[in-house]
KETOR-869126 format. One record per residue (C-alpha): x, y, z; residue number from 1; residue in one letter. Coordinates in steps of 0.25 Angstrom, whole numbers. Layout:
N
+-------+-------+-------+-----+------+
:     X :     Y :     Z : pos : code :
+-------+-------+-------+-----+------+
:     X :     Y :     Z : NUM :    a :
...
+-------+-------+-------+-----+------+
END
This chain:
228
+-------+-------+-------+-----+------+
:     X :     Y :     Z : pos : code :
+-------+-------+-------+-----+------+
:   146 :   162 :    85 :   1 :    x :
:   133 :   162 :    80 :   2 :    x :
:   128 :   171 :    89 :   3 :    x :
:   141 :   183 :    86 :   4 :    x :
:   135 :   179 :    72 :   5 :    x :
:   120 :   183 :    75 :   6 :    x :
:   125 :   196 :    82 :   7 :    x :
:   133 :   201 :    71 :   8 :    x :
:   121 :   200 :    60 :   9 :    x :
:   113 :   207 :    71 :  10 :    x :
:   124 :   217 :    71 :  11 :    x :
:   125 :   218 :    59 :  12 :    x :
:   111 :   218 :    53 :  13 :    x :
:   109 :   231 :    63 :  14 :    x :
:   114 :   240 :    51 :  15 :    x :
:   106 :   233 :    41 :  16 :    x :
:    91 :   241 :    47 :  17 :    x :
:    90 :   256 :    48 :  18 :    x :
:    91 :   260 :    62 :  19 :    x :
:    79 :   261 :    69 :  20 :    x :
:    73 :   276 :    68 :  21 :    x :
:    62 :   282 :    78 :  22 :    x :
:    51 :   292 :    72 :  23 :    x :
:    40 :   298 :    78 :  24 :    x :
:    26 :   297 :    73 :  25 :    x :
:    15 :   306 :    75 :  26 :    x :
:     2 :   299 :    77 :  27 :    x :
:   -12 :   304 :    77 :  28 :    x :
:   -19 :   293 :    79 :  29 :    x :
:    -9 :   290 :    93 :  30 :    x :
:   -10 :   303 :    96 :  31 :    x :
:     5 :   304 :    97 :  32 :    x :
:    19 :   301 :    92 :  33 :    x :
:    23 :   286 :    91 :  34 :    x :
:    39 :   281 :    89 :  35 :    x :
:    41 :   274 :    76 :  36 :    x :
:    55 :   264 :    77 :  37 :    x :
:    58 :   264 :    60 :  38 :    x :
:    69 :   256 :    53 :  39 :    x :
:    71 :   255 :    40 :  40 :    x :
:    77 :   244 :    31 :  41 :    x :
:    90 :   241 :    27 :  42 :    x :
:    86 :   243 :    11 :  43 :    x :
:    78 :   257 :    14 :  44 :    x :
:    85 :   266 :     8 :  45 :    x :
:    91 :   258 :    -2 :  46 :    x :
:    80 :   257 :   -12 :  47 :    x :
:    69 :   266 :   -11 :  48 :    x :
:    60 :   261 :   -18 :  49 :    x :
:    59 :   247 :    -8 :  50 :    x :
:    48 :   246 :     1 :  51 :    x :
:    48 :   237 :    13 :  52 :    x :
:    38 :   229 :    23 :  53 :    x :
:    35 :   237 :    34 :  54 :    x :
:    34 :   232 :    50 :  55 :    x :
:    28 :   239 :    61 :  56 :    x :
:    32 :   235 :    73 :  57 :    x :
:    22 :   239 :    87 :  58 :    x :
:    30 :   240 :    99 :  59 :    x :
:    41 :   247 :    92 :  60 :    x :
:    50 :   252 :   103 :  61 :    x :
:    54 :   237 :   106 :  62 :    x :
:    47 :   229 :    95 :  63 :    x :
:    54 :   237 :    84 :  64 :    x :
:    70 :   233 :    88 :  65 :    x :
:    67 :   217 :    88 :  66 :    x :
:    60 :   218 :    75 :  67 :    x :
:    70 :   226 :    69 :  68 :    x :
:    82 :   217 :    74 :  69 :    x :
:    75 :   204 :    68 :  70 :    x :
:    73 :   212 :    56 :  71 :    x :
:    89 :   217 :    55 :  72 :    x :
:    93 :   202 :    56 :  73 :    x :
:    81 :   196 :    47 :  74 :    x :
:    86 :   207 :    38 :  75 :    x :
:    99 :   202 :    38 :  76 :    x :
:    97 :   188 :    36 :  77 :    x :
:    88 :   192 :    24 :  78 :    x :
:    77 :   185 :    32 :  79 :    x :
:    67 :   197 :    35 :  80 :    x :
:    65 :   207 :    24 :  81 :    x :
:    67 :   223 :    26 :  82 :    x :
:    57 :   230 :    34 :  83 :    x :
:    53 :   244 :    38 :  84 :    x :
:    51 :   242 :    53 :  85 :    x :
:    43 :   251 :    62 :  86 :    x :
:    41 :   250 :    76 :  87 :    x :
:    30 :   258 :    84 :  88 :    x :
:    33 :   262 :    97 :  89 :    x :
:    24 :   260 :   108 :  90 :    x :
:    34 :   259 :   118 :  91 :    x :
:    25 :   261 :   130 :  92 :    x :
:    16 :   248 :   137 :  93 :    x :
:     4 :   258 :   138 :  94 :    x :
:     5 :   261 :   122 :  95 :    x :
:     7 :   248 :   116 :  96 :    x :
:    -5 :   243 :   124 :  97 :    x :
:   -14 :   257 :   119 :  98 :    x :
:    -8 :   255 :   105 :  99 :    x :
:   -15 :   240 :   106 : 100 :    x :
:   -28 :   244 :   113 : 101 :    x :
:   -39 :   236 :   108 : 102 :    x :
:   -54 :   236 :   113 : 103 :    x :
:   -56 :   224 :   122 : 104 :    x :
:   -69 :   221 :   112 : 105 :    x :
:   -68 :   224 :   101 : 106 :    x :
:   -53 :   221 :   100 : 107 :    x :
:   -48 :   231 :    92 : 108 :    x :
:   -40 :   243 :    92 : 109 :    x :
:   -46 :   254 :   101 : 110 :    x :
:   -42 :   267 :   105 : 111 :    x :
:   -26 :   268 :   106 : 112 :    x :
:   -27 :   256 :   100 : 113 :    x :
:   -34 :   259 :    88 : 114 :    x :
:   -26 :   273 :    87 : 115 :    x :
:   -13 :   265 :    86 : 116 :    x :
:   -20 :   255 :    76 : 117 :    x :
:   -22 :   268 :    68 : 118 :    x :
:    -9 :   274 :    70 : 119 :    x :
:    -3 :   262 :    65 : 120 :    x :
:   -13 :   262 :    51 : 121 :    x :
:   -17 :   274 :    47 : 122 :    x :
:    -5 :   282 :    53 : 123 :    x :
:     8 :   274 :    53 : 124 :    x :
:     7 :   265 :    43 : 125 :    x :
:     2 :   276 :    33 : 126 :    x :
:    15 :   284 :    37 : 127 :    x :
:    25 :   274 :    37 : 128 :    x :
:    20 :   270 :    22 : 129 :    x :
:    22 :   283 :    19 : 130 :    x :
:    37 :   286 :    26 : 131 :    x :
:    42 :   272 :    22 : 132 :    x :
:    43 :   263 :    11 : 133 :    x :
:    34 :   251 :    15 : 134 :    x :
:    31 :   239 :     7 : 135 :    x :
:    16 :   233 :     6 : 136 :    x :
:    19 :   224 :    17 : 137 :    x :
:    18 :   228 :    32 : 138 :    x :
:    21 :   221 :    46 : 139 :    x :
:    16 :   226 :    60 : 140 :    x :
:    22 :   219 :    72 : 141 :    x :
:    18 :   218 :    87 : 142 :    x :
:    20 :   212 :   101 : 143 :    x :
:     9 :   207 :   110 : 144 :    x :
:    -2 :   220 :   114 : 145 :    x :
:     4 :   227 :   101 : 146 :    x :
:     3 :   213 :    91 : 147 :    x :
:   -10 :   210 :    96 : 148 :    x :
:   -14 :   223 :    91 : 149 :    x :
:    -8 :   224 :    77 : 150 :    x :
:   -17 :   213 :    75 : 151 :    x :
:   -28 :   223 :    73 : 152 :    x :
:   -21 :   226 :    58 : 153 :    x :
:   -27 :   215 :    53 : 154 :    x :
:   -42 :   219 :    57 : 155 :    x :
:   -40 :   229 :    45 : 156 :    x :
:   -45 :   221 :    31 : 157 :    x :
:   -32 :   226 :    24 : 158 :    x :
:   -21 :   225 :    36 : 159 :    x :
:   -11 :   236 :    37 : 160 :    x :
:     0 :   226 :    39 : 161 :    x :
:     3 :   212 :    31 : 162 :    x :
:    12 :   207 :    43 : 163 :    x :
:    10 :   205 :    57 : 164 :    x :
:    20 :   201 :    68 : 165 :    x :
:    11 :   199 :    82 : 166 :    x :
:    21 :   196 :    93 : 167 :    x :
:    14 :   191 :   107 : 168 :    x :
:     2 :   197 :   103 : 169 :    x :
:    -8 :   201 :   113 : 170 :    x :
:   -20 :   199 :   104 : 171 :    x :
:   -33 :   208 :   106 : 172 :    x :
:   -47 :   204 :   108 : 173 :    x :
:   -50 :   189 :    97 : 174 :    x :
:   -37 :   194 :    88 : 175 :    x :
:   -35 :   178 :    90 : 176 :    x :
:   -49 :   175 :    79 : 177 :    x :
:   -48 :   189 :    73 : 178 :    x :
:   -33 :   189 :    68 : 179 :    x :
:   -33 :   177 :    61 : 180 :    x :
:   -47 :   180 :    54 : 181 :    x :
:   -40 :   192 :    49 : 182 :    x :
:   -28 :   183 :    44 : 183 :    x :
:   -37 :   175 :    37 : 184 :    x :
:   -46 :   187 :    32 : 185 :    x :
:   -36 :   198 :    27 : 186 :    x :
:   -33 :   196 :    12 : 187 :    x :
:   -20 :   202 :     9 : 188 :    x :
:    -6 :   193 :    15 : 189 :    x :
:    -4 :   193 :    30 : 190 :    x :
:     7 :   190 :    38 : 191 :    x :
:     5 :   188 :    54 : 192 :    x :
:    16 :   184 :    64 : 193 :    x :
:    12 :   180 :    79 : 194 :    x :
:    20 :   174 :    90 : 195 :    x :
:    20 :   172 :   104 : 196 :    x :
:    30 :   166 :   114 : 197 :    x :
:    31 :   158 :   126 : 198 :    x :
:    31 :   170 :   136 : 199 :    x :
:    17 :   177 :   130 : 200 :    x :
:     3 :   176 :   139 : 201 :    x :
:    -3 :   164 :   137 : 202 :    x :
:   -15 :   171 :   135 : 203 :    x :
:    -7 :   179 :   124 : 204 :    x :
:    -3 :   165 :   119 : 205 :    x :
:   -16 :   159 :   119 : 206 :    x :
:   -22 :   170 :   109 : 207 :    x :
:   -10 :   169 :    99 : 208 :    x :
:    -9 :   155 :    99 : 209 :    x :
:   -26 :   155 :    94 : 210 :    x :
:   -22 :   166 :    84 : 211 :    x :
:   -12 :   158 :    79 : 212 :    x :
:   -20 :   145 :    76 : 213 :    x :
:   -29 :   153 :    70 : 214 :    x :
:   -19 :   161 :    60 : 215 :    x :
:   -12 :   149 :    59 : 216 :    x :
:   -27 :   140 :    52 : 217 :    x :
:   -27 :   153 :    42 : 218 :    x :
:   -25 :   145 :    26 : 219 :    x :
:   -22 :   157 :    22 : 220 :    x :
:   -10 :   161 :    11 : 221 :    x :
:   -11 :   176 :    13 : 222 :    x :
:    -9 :   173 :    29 : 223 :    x :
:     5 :   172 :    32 : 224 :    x :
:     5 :   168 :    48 : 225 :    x :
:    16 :   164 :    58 : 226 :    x :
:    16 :   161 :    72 : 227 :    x :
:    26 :   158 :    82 : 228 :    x :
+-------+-------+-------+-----+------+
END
């Protein structure tokens, strides 16, 4: 019963999100078109005058429809707030792995990796401020080669993004000492979410599991930190 239960909230709850819409973005800085998955909350074009939290989410083409399931059901439950949801696609293996490239030295963005590190600041963001009504508060979200690199957001001394959710991150060159010295150096509130699971590298795991004890000895109130 609970389970006939579960599946007609999930029903249900389908109608409560705009459908997903697909819109192509022209991109100088990749040098080419890029799909954008857009939905919409329930309340948009109720009051036009809210504004609401944006997330971006990096692997779009298979990322985007989770998300925007868990937020349907949150939603629902009044457990999640509203959200304008964007997902970026990079549904080949070849372009998520250019869109992450980072110098094996320096461990930053280089090349097609710092063009898509652009794209998404001084391209994107600007644009989807401009089309949409977006509240002060912003979310990026990733899986493994892309949440190792939305890590570089927090290099900046005023962060583009409040929140970050880092699935499986593959994490670039020391991000394990260099992320939480930026958690503990940014001024302004920051939310950062990281998991891994039992079937990730134990390499992978290894790097996490040092991030995390290091995040996790950060006395800091403006530092909002979860891992699991």
């Amino acid at each position: 019963m609970k389970i006939i239960q579960t599946l007609a909230v999930l029903l249900c709850s389908m109608s409560i999100y705009a459908q997903k819409t697909v819109e192509t973005f022209s991109s100088q800085k990749l040098g080419g078109d890029r799909d954008l998955y857009i939905t919409l909350p329930p309340s948009y074009e109720k009051d036009k005058n809210q504004k609401f939290p944006l997330l971006l989410v990096l692997d779009g083409e298979y990322l985007f429809d989770p998300f925007q399931g868990a937020l349907k059901f949150g939603n629902y439950w009044d457990d999640l707030p509203e959200v304008i949801l964007v997902g970026i696609s990079q549904n080949k293996q070849e372009e998520r792995y250019a869109d992450s490239e980072y110098d094996e030295e320096s461990g930053l963005p280089i090349e097609t990796g710092a063009n898509f590190f652009d794209f998404i600041g001084t391209e994107l963001m600007p644009y989807l401020e401009k089309t949409y009504r977006i509240a002060p508060f912003k979310i990026i979200a990733g899986h493994d080669t892309t949440a190792g690199f939305l890590n570089f957001f927090l290099y900046k001394d005023n962060p583009v993004f409040d929140a970050y959710i880092s699935l499986s991150p593959e994490l670039a060159l020391d991000m394990e000492n260099r992320i939480p010295e930026r958690l503990n150096a940014i001024a302004k509130p920051i939310y950062y979410y990281q998991s891994t699971a039992d079937g990730d590298l134990k390499k992978i795991q290894k790097r996490i599991k040092e991030l995390d004890e290091k995040a996790k000895a950060i006395k800091k109130e403006t530092l909002n930190y979860k891992f699991d």
